[in-house]
VMD Tcl script that builds the backbone (N, CA, C; Angstrom):
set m [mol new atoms 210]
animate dup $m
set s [atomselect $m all]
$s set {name element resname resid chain x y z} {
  {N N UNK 1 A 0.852 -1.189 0.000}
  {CA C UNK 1 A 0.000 0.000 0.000}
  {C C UNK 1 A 0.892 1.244 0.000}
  {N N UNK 2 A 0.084 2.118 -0.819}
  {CA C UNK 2 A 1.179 3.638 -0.745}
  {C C UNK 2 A 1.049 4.591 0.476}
  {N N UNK 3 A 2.043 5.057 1.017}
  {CA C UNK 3 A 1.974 6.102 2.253}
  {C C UNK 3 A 0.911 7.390 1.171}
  {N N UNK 4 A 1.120 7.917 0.419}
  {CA C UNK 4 A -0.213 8.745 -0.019}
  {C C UNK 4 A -0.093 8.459 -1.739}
  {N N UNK 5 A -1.492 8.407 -2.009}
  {CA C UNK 5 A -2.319 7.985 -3.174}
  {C C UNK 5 A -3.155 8.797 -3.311}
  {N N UNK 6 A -3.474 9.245 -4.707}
  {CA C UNK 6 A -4.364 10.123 -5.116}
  {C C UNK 6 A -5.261 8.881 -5.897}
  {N N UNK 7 A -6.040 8.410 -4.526}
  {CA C UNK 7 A -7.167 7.836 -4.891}
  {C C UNK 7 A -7.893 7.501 -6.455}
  {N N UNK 8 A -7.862 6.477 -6.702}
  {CA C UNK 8 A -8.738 6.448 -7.912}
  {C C UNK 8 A -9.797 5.257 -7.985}
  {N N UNK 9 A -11.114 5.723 -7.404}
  {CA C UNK 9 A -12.215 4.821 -6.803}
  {C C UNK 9 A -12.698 4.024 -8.029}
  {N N UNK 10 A -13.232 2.892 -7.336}
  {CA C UNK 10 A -14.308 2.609 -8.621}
  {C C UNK 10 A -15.018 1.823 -7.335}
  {N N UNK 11 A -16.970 1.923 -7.895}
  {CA C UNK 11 A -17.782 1.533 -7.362}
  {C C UNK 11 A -18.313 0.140 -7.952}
  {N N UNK 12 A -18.367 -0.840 -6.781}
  {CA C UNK 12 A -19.198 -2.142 -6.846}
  {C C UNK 12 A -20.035 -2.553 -5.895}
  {N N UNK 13 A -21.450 -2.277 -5.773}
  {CA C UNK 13 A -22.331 -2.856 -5.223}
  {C C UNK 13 A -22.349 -1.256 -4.034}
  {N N UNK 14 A -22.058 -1.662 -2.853}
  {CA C UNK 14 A -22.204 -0.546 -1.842}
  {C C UNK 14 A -20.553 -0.448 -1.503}
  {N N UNK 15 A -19.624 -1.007 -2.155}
  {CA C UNK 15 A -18.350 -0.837 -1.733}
  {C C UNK 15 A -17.261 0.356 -2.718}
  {N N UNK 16 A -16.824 1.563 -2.173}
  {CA C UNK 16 A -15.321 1.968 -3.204}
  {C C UNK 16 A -14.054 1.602 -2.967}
  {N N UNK 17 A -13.550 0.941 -3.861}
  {CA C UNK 17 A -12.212 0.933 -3.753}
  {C C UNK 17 A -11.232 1.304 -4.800}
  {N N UNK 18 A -10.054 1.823 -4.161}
  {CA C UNK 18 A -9.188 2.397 -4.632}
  {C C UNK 18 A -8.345 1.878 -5.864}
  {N N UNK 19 A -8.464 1.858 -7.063}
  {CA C UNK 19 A -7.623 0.646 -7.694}
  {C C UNK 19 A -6.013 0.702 -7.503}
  {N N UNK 20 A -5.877 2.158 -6.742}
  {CA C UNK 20 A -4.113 1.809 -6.727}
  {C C UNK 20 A -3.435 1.438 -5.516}
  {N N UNK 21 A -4.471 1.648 -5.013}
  {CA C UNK 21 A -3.920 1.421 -3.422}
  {C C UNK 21 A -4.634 0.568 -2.574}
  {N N UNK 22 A -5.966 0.296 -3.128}
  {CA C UNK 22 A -6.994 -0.608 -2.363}
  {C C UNK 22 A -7.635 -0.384 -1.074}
  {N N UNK 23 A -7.599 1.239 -0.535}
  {CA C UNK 23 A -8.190 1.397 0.127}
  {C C UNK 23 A -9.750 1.078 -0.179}
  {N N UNK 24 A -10.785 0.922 0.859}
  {CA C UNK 24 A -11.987 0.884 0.448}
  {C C UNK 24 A -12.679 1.409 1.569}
  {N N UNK 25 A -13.948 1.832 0.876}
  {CA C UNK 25 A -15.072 2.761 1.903}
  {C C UNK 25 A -16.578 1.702 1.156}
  {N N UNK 26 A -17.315 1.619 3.133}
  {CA C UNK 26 A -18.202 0.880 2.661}
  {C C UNK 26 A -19.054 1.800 2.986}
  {N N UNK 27 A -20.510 2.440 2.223}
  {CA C UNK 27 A -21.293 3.020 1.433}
  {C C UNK 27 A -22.659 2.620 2.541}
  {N N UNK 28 A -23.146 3.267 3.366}
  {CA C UNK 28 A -24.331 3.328 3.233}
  {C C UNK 28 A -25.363 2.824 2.782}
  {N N UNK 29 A -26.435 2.269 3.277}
  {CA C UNK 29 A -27.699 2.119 2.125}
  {C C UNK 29 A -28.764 2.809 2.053}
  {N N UNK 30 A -29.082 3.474 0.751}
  {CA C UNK 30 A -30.206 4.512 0.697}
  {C C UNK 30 A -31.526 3.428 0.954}
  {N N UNK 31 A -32.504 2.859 2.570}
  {CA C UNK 31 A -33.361 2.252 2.122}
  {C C UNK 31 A -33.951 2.454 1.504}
  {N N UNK 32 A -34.303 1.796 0.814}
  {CA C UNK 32 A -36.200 1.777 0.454}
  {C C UNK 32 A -36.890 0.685 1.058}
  {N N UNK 33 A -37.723 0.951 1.725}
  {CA C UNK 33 A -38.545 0.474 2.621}
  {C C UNK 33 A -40.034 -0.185 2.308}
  {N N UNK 34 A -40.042 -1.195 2.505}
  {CA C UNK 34 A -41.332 -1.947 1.853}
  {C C UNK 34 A -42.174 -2.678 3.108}
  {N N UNK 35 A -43.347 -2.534 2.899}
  {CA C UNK 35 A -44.199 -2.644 3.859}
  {C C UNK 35 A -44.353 -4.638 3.979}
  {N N UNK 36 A -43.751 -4.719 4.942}
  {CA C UNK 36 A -44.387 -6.361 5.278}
  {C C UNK 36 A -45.669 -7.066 5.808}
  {N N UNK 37 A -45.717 -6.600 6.975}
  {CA C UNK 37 A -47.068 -6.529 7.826}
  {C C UNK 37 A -47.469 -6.053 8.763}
  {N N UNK 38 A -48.930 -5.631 9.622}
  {CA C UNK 38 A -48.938 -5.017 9.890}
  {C C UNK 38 A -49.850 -5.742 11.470}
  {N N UNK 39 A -49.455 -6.092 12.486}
  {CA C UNK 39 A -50.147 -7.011 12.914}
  {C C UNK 39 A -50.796 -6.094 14.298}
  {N N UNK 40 A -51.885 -6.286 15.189}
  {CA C UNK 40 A -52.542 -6.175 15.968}
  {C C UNK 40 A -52.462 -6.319 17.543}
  {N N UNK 41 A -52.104 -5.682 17.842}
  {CA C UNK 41 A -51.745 -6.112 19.838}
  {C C UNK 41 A -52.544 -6.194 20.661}
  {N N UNK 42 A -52.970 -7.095 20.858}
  {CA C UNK 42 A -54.595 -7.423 21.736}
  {C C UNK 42 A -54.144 -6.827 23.082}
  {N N UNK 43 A -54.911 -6.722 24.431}
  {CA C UNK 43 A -54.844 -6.284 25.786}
  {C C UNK 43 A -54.975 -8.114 26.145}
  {N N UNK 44 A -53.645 -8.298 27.559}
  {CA C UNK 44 A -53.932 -9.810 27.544}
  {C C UNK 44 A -54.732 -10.094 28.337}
  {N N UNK 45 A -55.456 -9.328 29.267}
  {CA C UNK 45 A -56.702 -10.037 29.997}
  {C C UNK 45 A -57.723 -9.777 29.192}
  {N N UNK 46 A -58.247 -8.712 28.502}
  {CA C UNK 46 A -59.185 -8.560 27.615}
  {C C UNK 46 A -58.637 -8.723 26.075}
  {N N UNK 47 A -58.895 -10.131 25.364}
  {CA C UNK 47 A -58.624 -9.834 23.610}
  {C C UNK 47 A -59.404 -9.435 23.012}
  {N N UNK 48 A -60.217 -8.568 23.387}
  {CA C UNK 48 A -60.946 -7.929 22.416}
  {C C UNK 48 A -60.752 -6.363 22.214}
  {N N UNK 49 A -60.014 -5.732 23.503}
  {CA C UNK 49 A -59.727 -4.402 23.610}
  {C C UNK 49 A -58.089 -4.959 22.769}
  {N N UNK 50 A -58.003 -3.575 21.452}
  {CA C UNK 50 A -56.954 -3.111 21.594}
  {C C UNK 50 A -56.351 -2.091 21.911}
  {N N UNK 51 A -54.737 -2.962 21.915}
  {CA C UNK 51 A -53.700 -2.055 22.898}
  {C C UNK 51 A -52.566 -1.344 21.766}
  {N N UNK 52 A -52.472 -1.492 20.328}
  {CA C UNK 52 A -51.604 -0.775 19.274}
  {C C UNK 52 A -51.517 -1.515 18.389}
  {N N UNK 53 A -50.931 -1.182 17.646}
  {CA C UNK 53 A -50.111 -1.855 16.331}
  {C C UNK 53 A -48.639 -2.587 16.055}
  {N N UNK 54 A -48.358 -3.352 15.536}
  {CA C UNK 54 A -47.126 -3.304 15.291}
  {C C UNK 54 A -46.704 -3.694 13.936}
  {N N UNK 55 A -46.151 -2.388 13.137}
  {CA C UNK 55 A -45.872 -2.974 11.767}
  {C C UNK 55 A -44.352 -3.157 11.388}
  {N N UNK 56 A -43.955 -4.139 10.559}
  {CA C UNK 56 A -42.465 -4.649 10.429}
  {C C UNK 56 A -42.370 -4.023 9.044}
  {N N UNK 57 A -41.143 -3.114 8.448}
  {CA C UNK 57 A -41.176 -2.606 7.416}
  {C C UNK 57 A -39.183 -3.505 6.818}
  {N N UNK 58 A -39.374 -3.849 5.880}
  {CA C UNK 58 A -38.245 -4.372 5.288}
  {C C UNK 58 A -37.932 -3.735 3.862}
  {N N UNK 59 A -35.916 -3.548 4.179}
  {CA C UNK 59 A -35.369 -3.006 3.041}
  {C C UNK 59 A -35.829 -3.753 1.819}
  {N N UNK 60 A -35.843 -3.046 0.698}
  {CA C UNK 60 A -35.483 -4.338 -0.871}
  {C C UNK 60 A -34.262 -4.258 -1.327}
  {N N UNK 61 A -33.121 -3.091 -0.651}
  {CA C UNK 61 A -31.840 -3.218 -1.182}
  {C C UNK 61 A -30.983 -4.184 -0.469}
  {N N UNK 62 A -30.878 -3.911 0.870}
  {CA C UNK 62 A -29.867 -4.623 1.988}
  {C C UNK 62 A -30.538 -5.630 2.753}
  {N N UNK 63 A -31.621 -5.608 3.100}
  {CA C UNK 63 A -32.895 -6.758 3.386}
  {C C UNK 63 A -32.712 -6.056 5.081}
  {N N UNK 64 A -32.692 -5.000 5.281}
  {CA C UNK 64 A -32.840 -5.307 6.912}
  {C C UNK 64 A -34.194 -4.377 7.152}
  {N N UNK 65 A -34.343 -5.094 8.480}
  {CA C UNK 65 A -35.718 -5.268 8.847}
  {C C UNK 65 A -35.689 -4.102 9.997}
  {N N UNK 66 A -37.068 -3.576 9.958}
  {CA C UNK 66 A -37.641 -2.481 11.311}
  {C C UNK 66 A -38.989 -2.373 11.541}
  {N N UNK 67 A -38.932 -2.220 12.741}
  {CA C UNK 67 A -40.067 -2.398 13.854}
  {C C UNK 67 A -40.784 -1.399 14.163}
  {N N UNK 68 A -42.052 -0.751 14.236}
  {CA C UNK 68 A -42.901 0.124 14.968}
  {C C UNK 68 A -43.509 -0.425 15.206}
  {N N UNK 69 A -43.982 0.039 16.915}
  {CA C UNK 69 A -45.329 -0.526 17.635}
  {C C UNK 69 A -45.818 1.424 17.894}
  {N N UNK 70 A -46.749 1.352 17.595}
  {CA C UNK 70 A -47.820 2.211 18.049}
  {C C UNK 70 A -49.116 2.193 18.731}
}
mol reanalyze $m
mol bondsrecalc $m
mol representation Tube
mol addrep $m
């Protein structure tokens, strides 16, 4: 590896790397967010009162997954 390099990136997938020196920078993912489901939180002595929501929303780029309960 060189003590200093005037960088010359090239992009693959979410990764840059340097072709002369091989540094690399890993990239962020812009989600996009896709709705999975959206399920129901009963009260546990009463199931008929509800108590919120909870919907699971998943990436389509990186696949990771997130949670709201409301």
């Amino acid at each position: 590896m060189k003590l200093f390099c005037k960088h010359n990136f090239k992009k693959e997938e979410n990764i840059l790397y340097c072709t002369k020196c091989g540094k690399t920078i890993i990239l962020e993912c812009a989600h996009n967010w896709e709705h999975l489901e959206k399920i129901t939180i009963r009260n546990a002595y009463d199931g008929d009162k509800i108590d919120g929501f909870e919907r699971i929303l998943k990436c389509t780029k990186c696949g990771d997954l997130k949670k709201f309960i409301y």
